[in-house]
N, C-alpha and C positions, 0 to 999 in steps of 0.2 A: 504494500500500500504506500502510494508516493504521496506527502503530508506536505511537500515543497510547493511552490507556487509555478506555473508555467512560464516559459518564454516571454507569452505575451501578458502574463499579469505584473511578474516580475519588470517589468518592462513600464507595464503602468503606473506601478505604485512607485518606482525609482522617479518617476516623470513628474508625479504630485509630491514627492519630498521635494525634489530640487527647486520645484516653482515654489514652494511656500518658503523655502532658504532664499530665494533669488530675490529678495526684498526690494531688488531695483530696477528688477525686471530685464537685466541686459544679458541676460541667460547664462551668466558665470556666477557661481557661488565663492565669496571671498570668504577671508578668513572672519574676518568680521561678521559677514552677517550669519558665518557658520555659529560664531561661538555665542552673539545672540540668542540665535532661537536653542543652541544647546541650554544656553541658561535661563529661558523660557519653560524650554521643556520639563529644566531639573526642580523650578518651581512646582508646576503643576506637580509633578510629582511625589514632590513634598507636599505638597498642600493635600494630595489624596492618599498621603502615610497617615499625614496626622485623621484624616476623618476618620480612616479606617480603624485606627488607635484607639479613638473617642467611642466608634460603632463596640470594635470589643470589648473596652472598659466599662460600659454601658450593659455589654451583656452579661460581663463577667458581675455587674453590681446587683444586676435581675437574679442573675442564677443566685448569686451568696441569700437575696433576700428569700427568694423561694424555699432554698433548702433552711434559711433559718424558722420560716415559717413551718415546713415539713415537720422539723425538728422538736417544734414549739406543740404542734399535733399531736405527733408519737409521743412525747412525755406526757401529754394530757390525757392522751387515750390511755396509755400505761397503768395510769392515775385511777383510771374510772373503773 
């Protein structure tokens, strides 16, 4: 099973990087505007570490209450 891209898609998507790098449209990609959108890119993907951080932290704060709730049950039941 070949998971690689073709010729021609390969081909496509090289074509839509370079145009969104060629910020000036003269069809060469500088080093400049290379390292721009590198450090565009390493934002965004910073900015979707941290969501994802908060998403976990967030679940991980659901679950502690759930099981402390669980917990709170089972001793009551225990109890009765």
């Amino acid at each position: 099973m070949n998971r690689g891209m073709g010729d021609e898609e390969s081909a496509q998507v090289t074509d839509e990087i370079l145009t969104k790098l060629d910020r000036d449209g003269d069809e060469q990609v500088s080093i400049y505007e290379f390292a721009d959108e590198y450090v565009e890119i390493l934002k965004k993907l910073r900015y979707r570490q941290l969501e994802c951080e908060d998403k976990m932290l967030e679940s991980y704060e659901q679950y502690k209450h759930c099981k402390h709730i669980h917990q709170k049950f089972a001793a009551q039941s225990n109890n009765d």
